[in-house]
MDTraj code that builds the backbone (N, CA, C; nanometers):
import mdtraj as md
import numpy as np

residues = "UNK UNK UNK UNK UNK UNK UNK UNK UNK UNK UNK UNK UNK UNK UNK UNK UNK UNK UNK UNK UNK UNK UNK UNK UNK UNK UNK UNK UNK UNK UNK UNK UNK UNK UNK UNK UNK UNK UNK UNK UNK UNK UNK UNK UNK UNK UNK UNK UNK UNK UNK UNK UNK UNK UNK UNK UNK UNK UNK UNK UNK UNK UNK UNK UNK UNK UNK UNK UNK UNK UNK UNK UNK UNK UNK UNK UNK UNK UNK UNK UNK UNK UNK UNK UNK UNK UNK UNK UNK UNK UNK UNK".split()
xyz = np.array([
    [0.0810, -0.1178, 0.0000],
    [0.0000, 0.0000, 0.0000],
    [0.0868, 0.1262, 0.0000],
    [0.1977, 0.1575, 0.1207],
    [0.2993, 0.2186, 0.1224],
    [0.3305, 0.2935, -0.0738],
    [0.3900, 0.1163, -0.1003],
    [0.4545, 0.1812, -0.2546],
    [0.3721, 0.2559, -0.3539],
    [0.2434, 0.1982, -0.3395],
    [0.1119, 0.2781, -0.4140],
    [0.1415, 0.4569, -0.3842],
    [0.1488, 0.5128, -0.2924],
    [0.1720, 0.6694, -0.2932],
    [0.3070, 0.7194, -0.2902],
    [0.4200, 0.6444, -0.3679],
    [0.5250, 0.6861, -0.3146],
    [0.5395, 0.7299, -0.4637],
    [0.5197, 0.6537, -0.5803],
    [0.5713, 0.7506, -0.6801],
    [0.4718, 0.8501, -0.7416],
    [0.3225, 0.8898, -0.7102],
    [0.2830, 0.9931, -0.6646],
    [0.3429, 1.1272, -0.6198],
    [0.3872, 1.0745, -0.5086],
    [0.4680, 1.1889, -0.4031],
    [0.5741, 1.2571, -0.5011],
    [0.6397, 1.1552, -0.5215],
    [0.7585, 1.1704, -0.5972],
    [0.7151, 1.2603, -0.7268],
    [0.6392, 1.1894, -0.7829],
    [0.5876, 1.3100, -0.9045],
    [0.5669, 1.4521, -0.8616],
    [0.4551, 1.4577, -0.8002],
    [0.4475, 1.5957, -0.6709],
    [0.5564, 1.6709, -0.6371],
    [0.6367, 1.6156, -0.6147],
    [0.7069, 1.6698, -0.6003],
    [0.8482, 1.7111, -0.6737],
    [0.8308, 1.6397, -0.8267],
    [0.9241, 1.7199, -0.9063],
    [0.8691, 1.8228, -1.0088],
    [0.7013, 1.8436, -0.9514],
    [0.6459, 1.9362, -1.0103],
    [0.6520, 1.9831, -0.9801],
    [0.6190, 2.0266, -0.8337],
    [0.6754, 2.1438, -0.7253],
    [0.7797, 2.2181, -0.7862],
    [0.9117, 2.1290, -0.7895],
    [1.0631, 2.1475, -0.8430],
    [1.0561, 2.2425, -0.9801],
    [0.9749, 2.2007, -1.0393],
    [0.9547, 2.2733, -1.1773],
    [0.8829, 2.3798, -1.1861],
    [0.7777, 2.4020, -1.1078],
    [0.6964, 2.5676, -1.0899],
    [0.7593, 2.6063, -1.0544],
    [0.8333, 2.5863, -0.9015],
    [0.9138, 2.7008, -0.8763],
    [1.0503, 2.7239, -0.9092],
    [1.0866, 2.6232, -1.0112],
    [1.1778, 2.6656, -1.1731],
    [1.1659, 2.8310, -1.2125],
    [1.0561, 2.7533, -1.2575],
    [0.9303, 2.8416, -1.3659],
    [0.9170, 2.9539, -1.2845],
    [0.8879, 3.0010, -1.1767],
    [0.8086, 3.1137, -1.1230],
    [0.9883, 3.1901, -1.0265],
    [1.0871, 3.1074, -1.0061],
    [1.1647, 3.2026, -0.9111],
    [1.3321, 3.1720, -0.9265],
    [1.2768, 3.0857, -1.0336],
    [1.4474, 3.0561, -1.0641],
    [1.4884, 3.1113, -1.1811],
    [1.6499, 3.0797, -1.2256],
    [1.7052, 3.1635, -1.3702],
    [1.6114, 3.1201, -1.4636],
    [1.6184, 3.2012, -1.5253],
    [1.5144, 3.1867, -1.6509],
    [1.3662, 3.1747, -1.6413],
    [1.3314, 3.2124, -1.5000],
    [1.1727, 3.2264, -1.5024],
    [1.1368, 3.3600, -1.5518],
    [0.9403, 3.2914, -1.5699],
    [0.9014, 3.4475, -1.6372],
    [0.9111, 3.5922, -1.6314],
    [0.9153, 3.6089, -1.4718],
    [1.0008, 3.7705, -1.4646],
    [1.1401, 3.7858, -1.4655],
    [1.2150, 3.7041, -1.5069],
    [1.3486, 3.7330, -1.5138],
    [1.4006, 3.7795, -1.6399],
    [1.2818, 3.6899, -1.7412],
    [1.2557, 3.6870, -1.9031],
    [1.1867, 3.7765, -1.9314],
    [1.1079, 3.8384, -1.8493],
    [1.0426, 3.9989, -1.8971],
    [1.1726, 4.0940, -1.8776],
    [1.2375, 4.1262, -1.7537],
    [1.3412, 4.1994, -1.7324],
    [1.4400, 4.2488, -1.8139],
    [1.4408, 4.0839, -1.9010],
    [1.6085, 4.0870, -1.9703],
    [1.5306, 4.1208, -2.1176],
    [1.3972, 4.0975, -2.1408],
    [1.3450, 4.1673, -2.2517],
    [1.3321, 4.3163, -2.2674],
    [1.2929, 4.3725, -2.1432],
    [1.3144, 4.5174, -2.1237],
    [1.4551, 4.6103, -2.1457],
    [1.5252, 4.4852, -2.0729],
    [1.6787, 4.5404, -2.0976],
    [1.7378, 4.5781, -2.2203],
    [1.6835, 4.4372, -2.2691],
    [1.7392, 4.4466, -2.4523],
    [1.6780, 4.5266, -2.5154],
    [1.5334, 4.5578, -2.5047],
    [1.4940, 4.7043, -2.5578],
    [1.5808, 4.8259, -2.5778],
    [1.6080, 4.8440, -2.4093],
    [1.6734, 4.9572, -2.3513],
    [1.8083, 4.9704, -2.4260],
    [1.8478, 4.8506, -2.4549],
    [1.9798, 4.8780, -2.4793],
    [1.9721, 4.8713, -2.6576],
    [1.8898, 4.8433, -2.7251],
    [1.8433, 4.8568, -2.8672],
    [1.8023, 5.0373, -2.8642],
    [1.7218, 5.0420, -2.8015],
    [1.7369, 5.2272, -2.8236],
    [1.8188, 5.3066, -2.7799],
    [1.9335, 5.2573, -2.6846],
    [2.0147, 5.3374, -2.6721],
    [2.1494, 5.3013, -2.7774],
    [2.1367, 5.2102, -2.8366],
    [2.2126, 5.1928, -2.9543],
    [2.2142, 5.2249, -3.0751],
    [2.0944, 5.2558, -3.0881],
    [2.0142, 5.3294, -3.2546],
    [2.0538, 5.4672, -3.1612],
    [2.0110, 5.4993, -3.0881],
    [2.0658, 5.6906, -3.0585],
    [2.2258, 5.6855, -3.0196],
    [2.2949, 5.6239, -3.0541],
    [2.4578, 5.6262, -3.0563],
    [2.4826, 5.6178, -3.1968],
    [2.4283, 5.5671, -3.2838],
    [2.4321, 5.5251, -3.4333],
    [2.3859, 5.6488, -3.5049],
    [2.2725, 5.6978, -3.4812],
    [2.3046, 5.8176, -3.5147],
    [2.3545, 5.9430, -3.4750],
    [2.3888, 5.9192, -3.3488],
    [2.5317, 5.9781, -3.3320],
    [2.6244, 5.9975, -3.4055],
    [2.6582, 5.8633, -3.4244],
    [2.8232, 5.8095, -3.5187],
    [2.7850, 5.9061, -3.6620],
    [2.6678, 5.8517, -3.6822],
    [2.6751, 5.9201, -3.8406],
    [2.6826, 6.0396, -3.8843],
    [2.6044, 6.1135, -3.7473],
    [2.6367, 6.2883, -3.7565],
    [2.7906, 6.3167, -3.7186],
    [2.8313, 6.2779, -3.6819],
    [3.0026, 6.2963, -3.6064],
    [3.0703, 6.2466, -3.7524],
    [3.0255, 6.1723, -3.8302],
    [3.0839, 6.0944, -3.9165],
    [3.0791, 6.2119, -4.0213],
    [2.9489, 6.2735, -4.0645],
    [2.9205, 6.3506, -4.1606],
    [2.9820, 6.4618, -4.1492],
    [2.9910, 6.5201, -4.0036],
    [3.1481, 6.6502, -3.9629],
    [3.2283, 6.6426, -3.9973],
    [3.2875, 6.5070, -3.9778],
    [3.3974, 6.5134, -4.0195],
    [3.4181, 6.5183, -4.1671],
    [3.3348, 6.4321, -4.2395],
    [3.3586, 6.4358, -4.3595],
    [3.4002, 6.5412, -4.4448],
    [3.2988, 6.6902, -4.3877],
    [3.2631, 6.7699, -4.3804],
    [3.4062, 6.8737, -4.3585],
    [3.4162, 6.7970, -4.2680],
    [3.5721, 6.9329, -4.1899],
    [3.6923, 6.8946, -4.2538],
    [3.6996, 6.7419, -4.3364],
    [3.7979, 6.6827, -4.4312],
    [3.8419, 6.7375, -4.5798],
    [3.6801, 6.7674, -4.5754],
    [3.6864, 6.7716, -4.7500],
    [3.6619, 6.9530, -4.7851],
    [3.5961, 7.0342, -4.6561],
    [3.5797, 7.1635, -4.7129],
    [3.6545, 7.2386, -4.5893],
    [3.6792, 7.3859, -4.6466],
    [3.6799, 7.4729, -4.4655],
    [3.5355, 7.5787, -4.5262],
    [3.4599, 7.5535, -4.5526],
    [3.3367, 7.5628, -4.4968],
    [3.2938, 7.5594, -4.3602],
    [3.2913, 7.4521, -4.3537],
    [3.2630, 7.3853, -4.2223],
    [3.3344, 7.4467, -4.1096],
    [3.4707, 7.4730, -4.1309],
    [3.5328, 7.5268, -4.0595],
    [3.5233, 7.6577, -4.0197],
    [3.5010, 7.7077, -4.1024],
    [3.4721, 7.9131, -4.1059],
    [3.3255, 7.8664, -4.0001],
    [3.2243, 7.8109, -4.0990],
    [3.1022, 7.8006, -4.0159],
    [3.0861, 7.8184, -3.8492],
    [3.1632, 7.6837, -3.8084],
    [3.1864, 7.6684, -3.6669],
    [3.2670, 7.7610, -3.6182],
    [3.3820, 7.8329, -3.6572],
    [3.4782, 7.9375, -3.6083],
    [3.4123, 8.0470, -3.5658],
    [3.3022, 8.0841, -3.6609],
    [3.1806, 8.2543, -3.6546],
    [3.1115, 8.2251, -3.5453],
    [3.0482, 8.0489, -3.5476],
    [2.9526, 8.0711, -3.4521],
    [2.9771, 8.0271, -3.3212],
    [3.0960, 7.9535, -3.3247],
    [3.1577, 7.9149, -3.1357],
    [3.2553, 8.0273, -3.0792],
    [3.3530, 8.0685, -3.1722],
    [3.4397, 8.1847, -3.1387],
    [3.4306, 8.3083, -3.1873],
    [3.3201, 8.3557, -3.2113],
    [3.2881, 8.4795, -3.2913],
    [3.4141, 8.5454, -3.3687],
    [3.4310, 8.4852, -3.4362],
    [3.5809, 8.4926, -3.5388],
    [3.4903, 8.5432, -3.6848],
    [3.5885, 8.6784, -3.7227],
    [3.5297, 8.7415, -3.8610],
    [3.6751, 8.7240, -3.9523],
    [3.6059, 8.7345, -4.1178],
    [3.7265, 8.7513, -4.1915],
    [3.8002, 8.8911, -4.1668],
    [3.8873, 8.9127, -4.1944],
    [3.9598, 9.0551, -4.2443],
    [3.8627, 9.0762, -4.3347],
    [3.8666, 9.2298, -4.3166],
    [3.7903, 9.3369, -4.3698],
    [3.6577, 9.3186, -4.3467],
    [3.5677, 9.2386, -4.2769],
    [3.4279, 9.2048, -4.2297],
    [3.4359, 9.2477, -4.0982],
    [3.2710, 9.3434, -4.0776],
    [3.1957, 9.3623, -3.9897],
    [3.1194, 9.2838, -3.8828],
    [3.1305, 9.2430, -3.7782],
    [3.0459, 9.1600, -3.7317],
    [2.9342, 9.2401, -3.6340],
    [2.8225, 9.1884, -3.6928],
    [2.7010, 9.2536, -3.6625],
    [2.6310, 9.1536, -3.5490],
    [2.5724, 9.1970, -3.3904],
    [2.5252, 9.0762, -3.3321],
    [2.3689, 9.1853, -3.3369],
    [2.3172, 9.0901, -3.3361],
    [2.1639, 9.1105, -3.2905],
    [2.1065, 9.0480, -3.1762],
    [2.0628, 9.1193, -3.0745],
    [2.0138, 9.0455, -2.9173],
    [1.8564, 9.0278, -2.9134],
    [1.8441, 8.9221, -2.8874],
    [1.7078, 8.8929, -2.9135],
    [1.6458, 8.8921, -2.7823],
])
top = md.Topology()
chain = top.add_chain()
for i, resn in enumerate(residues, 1):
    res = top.add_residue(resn, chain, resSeq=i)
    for name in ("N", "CA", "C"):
        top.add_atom(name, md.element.get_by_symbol(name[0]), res)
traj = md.Trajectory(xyz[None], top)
């Protein structure tokens, strides 16, 4: 009679083993929401570094191939004029 509930039990109890797998161990369902959130997080903060790169990329290209670019940024970070030019500010 004994052996009749013993592999019962035993089942019981490697189901037990397996919900709380499932519900509190690695790789349970909130651990697998978390690390889905994460990878989001870290997918949009990787597309906004990427286009980062490409604007930094396009400066340079930019500061390589013309001094355009260069005069540009010179007027408007160091208020730098050519010889013989006026520089006019307007205060808004």
């Amino acid at each position: 009679m004994r052996a009749r509930f013993v592999v019962p039990a035993v089942l019981l109890c490697l189901l037990g083993l397996l919900q709380l797998q499932l519900w509190a161990g690695r790789g349970s369902l909130p651990d697998v929401a978390t690390l889905r959130k994460n990878l989001e997080d870290q997918k949009q903060a990787n597309l906004r570094a990427q286009h980062n790169n490409e604007r930094l990329e396009s400066e340079v290209s930019d500061l390589k191939e013309g001094i355009e670019m260069a005069e540009e940024r010179a007027r408007q970070e160091l208020g730098m004029v050519k010889p013989n030019e006026i520089l006019v500010q307007i205060a808004k």
